[in-house]
Backbone as CSV, one residue per row, in Angstrom:
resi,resn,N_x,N_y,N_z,CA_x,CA_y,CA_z,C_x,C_y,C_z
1,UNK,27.608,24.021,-23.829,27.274,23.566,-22.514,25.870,24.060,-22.146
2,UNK,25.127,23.375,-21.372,23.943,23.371,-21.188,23.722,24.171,-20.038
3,UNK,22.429,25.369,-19.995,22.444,26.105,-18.626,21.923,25.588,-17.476
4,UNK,22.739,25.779,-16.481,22.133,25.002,-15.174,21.096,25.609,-14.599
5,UNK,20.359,24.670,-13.911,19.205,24.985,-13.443,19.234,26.279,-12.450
6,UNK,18.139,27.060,-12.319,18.591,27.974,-11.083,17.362,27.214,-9.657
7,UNK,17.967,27.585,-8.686,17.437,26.955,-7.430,15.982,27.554,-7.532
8,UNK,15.233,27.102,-6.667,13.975,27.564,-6.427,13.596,28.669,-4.845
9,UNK,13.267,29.157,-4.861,13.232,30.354,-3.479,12.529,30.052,-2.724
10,UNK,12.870,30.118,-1.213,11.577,29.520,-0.754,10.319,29.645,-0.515
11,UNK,9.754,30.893,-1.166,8.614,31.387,-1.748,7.818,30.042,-2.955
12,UNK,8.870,29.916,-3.629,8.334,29.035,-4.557,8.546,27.414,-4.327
13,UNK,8.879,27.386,-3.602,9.083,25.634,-2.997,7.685,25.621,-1.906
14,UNK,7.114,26.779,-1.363,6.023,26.470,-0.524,4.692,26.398,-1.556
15,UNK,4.777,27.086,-2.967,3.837,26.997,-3.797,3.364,25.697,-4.235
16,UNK,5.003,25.065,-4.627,5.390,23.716,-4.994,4.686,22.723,-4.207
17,UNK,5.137,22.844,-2.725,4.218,22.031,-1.689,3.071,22.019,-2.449
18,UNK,2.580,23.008,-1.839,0.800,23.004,-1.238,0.138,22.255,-2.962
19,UNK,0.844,23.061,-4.382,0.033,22.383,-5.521,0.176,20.678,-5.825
20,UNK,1.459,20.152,-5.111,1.674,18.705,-5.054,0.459,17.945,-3.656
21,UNK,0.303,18.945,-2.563,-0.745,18.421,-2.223,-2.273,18.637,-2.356
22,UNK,-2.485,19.692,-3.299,-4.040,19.781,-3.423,-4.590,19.273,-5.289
23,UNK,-3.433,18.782,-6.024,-3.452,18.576,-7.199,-2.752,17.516,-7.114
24,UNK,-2.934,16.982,-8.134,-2.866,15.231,-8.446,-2.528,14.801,-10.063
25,UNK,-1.425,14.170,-10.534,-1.013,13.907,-12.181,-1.563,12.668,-12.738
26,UNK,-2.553,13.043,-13.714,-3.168,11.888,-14.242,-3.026,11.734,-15.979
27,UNK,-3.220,10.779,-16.286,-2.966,10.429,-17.818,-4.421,10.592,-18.392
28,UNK,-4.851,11.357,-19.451,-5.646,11.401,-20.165,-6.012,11.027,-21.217
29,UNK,-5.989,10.355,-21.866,-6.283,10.528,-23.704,-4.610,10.800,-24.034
30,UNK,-3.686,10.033,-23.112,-2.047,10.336,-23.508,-1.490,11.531,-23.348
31,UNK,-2.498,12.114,-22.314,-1.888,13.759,-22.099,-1.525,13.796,-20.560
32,UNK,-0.555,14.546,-20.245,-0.988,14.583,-18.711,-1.813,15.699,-18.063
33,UNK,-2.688,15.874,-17.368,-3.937,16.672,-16.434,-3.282,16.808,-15.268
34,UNK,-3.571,17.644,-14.554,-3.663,17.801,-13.541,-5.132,18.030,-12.804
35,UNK,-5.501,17.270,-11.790,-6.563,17.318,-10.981,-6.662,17.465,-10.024
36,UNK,-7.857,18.477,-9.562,-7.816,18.216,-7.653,-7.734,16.689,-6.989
37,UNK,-7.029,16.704,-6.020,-7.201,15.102,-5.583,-8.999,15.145,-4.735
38,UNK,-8.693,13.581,-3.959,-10.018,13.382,-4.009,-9.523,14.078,-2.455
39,UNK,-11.073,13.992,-1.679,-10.749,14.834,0.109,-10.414,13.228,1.081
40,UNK,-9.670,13.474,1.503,-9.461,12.689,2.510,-9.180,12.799,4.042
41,UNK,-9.613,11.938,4.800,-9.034,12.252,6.321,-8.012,10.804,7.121
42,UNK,-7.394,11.753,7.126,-5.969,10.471,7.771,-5.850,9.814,6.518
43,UNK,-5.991,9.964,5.511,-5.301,9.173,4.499,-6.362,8.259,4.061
44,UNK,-7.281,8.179,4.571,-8.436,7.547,3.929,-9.616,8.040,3.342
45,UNK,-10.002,7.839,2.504,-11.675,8.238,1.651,-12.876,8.807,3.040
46,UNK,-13.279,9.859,2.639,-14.526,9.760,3.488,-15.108,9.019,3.359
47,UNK,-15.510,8.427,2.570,-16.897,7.302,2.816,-16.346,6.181,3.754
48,UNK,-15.058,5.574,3.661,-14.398,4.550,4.178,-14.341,5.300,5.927
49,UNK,-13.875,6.344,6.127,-13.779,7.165,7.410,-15.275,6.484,7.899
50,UNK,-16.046,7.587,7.514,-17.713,7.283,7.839,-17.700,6.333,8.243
51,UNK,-17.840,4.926,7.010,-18.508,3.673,7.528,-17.380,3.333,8.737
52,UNK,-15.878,3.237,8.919,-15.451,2.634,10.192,-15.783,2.982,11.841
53,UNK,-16.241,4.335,11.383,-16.032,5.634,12.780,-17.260,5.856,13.364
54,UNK,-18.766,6.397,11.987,-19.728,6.440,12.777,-20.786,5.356,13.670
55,UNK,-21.411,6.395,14.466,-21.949,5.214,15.613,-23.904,5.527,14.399
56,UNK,-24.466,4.199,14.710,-25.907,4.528,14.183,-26.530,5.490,14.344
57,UNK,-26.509,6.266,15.444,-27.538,7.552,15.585,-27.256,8.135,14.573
58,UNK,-25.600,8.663,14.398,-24.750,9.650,13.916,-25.515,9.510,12.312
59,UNK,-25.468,7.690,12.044,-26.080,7.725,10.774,-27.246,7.898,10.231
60,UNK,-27.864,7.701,10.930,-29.511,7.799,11.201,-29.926,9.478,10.752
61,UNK,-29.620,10.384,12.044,-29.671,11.648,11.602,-28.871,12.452,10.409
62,UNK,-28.284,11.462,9.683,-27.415,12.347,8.446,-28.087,11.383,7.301
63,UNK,-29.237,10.665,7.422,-29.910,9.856,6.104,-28.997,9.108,5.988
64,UNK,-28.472,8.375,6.411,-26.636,7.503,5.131,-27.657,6.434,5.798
65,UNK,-28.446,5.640,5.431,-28.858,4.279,6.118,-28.194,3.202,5.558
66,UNK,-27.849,3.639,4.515,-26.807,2.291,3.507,-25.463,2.130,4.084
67,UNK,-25.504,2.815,4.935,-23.844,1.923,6.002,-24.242,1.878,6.730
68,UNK,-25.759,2.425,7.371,-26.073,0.911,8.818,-26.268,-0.765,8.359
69,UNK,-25.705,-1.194,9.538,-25.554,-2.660,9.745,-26.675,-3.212,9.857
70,UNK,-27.358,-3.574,9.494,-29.138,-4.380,9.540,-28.713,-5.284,10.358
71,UNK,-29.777,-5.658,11.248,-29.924,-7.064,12.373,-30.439,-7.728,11.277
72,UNK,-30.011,-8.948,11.547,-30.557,-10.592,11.005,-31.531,-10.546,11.946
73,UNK,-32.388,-11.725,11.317,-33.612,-12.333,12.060,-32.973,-13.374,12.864
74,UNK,-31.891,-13.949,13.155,-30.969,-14.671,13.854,-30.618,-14.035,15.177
75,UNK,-30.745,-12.495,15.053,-30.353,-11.976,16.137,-31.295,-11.275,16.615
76,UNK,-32.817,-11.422,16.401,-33.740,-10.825,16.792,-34.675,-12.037,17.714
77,UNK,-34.342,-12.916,17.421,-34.843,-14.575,17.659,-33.970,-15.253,18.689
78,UNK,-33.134,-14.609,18.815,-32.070,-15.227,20.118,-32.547,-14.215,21.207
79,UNK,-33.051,-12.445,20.896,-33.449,-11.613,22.012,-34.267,-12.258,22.827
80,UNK,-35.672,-12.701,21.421,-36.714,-13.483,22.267,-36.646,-14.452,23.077
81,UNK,-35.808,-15.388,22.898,-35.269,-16.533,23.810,-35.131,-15.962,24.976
82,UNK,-34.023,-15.098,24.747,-33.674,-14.275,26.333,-34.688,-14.043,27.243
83,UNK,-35.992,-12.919,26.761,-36.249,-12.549,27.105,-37.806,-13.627,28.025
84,UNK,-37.965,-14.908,27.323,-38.841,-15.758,27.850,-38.234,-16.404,29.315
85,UNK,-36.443,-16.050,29.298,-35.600,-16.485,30.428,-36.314,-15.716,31.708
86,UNK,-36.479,-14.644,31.472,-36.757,-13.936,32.469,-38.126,-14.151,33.746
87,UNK,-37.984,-14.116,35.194,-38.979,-15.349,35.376,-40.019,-14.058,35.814
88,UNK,-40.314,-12.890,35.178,-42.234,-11.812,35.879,-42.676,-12.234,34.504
């Protein structure tokens, strides 16, 4: 007969936690690894966070200009219109 498992303490079930959430099981070359996972907030990628959340200044002063939104010349050409509306 085969020996049964012994329980885990709850010393070692909080270890268990925290390495299931800061480590991650991946296949290698047919091996399995373990890796840090990637960082996330609310469950999403920082970069994905960033681009939904920040406002332009925010991006501006942190260099990221590659997730500001560029104006079209479509929308720089409709200002001017506006602004010929105006009667001074």
């Amino acid at each position: 007969m085969a020996k049964q498992k012994r329980k885990l303490t709850p010393a070692e079930k909080v270890e268990k936690k925290r390495r299931r959430e800061q480590y991650m099981t991946v296949f290698m070359n047919g091996k399995q690894k373990r890796i840090k996972r990637p960082p996330t907030i609310d469950g999403m990628d920082v970069d994905e966070f960033i681009r939904r959340n920040a406002d332009p200044i925010w991006l501006h002063q942190n260099e990221m200009w590659e997730y500001m939104e560029n104006e079209t010349e479509d929308d720089e050409e409709t200002n001017v219109d506006n602004d010929l509306d105006v009667p001074f």
